[in-house]
C-alpha positions as a LaTeX table, in Angstrom:
\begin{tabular}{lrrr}
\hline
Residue & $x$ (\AA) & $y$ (\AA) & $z$ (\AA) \\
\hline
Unk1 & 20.42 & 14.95 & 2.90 \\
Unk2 & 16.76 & 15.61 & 3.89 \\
Unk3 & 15.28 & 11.86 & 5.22 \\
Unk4 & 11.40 & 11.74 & 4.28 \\
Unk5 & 9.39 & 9.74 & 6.32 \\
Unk6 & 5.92 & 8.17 & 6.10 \\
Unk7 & 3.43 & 7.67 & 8.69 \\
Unk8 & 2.73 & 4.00 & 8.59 \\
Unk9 & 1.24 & 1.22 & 10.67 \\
Unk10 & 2.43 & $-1.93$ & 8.39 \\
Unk11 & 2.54 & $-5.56$ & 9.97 \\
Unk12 & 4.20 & $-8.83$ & 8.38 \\
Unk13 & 4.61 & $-11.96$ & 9.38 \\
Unk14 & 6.26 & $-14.66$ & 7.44 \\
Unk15 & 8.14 & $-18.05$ & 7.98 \\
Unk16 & 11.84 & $-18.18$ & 6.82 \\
Unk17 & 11.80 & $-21.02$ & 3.84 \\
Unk18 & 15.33 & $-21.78$ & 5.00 \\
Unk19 & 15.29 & $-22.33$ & 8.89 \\
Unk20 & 10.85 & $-22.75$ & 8.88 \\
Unk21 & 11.01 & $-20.30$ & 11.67 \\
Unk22 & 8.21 & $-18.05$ & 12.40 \\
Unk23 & 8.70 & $-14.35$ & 12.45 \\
Unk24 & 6.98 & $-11.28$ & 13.09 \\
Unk25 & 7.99 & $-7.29$ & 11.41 \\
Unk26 & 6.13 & $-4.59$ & 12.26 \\
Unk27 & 6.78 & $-0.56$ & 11.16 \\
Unk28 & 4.51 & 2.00 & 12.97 \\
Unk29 & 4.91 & 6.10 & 13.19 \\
Unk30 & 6.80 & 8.16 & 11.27 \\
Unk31 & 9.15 & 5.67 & 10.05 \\
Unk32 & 11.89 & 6.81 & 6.60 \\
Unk33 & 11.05 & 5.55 & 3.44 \\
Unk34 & 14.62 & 4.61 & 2.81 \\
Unk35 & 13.98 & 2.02 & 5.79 \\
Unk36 & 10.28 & 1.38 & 4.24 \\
Unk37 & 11.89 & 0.28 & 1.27 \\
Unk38 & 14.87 & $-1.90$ & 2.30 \\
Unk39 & 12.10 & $-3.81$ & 4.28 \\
Unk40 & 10.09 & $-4.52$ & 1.40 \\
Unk41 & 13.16 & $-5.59$ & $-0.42$ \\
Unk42 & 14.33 & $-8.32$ & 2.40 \\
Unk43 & 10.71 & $-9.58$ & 2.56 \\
Unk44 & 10.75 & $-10.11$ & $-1.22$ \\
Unk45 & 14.36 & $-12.16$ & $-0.40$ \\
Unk46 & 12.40 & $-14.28$ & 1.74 \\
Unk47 & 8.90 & $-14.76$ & $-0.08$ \\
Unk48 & 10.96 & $-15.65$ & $-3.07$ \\
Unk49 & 13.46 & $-17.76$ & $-1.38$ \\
Unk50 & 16.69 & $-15.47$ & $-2.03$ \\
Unk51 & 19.28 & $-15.48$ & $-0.01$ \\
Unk52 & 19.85 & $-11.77$ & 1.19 \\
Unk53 & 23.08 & $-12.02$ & $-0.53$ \\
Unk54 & 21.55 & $-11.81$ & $-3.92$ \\
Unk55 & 21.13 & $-8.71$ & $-5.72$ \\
Unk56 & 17.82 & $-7.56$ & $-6.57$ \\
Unk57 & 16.86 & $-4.99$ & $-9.38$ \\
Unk58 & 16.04 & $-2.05$ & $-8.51$ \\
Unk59 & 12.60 & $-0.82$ & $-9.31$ \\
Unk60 & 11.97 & 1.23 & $-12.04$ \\
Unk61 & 10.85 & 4.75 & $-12.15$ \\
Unk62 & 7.68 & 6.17 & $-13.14$ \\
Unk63 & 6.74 & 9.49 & $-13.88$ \\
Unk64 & 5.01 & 11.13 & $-10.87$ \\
Unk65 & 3.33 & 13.81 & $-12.89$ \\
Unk66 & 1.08 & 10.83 & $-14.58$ \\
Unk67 & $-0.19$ & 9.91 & $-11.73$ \\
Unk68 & $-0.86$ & 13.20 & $-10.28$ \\
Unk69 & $-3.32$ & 13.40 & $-13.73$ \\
Unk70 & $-4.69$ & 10.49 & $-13.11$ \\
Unk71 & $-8.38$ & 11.31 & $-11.84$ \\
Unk72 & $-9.16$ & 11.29 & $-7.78$ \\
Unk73 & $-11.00$ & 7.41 & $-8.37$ \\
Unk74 & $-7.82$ & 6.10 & $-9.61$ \\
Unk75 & $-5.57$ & 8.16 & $-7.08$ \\
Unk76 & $-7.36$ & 6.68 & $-3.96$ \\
Unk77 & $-6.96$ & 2.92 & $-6.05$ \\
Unk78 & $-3.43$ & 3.39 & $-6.22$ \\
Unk79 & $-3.08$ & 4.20 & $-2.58$ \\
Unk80 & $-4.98$ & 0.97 & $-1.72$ \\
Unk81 & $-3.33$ & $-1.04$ & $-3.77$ \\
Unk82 & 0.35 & 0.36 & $-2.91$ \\
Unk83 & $-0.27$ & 0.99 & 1.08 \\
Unk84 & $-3.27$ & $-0.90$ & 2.01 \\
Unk85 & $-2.97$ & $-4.47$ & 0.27 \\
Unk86 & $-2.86$ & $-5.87$ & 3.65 \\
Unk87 & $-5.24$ & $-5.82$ & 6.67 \\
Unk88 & $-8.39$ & $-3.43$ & 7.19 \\
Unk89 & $-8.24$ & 0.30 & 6.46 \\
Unk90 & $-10.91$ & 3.14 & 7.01 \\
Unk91 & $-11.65$ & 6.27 & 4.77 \\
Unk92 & $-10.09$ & 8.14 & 7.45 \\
Unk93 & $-6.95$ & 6.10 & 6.61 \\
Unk94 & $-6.98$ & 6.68 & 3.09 \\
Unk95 & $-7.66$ & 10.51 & 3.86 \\
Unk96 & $-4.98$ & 10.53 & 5.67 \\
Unk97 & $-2.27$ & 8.49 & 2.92 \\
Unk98 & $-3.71$ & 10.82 & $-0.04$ \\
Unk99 & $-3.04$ & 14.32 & 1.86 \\
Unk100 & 0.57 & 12.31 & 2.65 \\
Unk101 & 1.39 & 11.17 & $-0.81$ \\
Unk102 & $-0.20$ & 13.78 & $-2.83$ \\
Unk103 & 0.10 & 17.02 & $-0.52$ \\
Unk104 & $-3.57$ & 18.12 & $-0.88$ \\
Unk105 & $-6.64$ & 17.60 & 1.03 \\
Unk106 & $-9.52$ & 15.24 & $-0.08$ \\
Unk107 & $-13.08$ & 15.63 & 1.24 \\
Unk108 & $-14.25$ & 12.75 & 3.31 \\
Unk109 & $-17.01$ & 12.21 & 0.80 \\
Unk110 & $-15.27$ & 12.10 & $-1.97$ \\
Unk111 & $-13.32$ & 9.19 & $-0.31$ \\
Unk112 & $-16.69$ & 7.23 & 0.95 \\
Unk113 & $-17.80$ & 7.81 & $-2.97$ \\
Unk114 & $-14.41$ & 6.21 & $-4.11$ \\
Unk115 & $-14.53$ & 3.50 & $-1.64$ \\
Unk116 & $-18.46$ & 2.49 & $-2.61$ \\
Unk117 & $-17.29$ & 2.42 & $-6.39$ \\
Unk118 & $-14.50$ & 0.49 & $-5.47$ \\
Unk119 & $-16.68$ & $-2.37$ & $-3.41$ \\
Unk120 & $-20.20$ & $-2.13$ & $-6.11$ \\
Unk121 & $-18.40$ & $-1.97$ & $-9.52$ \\
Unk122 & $-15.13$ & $-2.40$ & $-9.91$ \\
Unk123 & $-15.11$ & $-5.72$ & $-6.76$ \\
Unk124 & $-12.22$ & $-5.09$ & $-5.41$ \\
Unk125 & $-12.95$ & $-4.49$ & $-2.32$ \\
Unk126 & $-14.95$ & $-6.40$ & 0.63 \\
Unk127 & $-16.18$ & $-4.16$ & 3.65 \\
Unk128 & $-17.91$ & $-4.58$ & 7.10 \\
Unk129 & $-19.27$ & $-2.69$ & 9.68 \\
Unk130 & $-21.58$ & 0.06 & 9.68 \\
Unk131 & $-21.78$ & 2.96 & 7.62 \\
Unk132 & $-20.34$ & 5.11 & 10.65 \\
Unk133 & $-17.69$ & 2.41 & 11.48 \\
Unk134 & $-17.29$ & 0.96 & 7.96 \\
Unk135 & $-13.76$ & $-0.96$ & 7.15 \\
Unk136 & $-12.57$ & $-2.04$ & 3.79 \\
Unk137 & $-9.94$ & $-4.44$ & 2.48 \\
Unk138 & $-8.43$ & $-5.34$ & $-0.50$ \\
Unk139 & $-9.65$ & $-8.86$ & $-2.33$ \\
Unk140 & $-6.43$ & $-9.44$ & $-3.58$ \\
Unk141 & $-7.04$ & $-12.39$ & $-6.05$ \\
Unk142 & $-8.91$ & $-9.93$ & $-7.90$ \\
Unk143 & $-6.09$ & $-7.46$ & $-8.67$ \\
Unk144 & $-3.06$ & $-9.64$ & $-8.64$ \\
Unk145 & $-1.79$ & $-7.99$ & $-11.94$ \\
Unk146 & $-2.42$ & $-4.55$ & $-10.64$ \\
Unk147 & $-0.96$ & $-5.00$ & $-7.32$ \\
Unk148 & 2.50 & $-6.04$ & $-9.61$ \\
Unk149 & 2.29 & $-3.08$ & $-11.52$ \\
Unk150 & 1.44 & $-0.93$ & $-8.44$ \\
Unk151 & 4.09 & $-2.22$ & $-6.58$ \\
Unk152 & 6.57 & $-0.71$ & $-9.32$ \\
Unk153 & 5.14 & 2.54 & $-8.87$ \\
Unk154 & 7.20 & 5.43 & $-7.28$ \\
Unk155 & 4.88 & 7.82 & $-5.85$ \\
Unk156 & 6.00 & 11.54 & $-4.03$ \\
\hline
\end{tabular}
C-alpha cells in the first residue's frame, strides 16, 4: 500500500480540559495523510472533551469530481478554508497546496485575483503587508458554517 503524503507546516496548541495542561503539536514536511488525519481526529477528542477512548464517526465522503468542477475562485476557497484556517499564508502557499491537491499548475495571478476577491467582496479574509510581501488569513467568525462543511470534505 502506496502512503501519500502532504507537504504541510500545521501548528496547534491546546490545553487538555482534563489535566489543564498546556500542550504544543506541530506537523511540518512531507508528513502522510493517514497521520494528518488521526491528528485531526485526537484534537477533535480534546476540543470536544472526549476521552480518546470514544469512537468518533468517520467523515463522510464527497465526490472529488464536484469539486474538481467547481470554478478556480471556489477551488482556491476550499483550500483556505480546509488547509489554511489557521495562521498567515501567502499566494505562494496557496500555489503551492492547489498544484498539491489538484495536480495542475495555477498562475500566480490568478491566485493574487482570487485572494483580492476573497478580502474586497466576499470578507473573508484580512491581509497585511505589502503588495510584494502580502499575507492573508482567514476571519473565521465569518465562515464558521463553511469551515464545518469544508472540514467534511475529502479532497485528492
Amino acid at each position: 500500500m502506496i502512503k501519500v503524503a502532504k507537504k504541510i507546516d500545521f501548528k496547534f496548541e491546546g490545553v487538555d480540559p482534563e489535566t489543564g495542561k498546556a500542550f504544543k503539536v506541530v506537523l511540518s514536511g512531507w508528513v502522510p495523510e493517514d497521520l494528518i488525519y488521526e491528528v485531526q481526529k485526537h484534537i477533535s477528542r480534546i476540543l470536544v472533551g472526549a476521552t480518546s477512548q470514544e469512537p468518533i464517526e468517520d467523515e463522510p465522503e464527497f465526490n472529488i469530481l464536484d469539486i474538481e468542477s467547481l470554478p478556480i475562485i471556489k477551488r482556491v476557497e476550499i483550500l483556505i478554508l480546509k488547509y489554511f484556517y489557521r495562521g498567515w499564508f501567502t499566494s505562494k502557499d496557496i500555489q503551492e497546496q492547489y498544484k498539491e491537491i489538484f495536480d495542475e499548475e495555477i498562475k500566480s495571478s490568478t491566485v493574487s485575483m482570487c485572494l483580492q476577491r476573497l478580502y474586497k467582496q466576499d470578507g473573508i479574509l484580512e491581509r497585511r503587508g505589502s503588495r510584494a510581501q502580502r499575507n492573508y488569513r482567514l476571519i473565521a467568525d465569518r465562515v464558521k458554517k463553511r469551515l464545518d462543511e469544508v472540514a467534511k470534505l475529502k479532497l485528492p
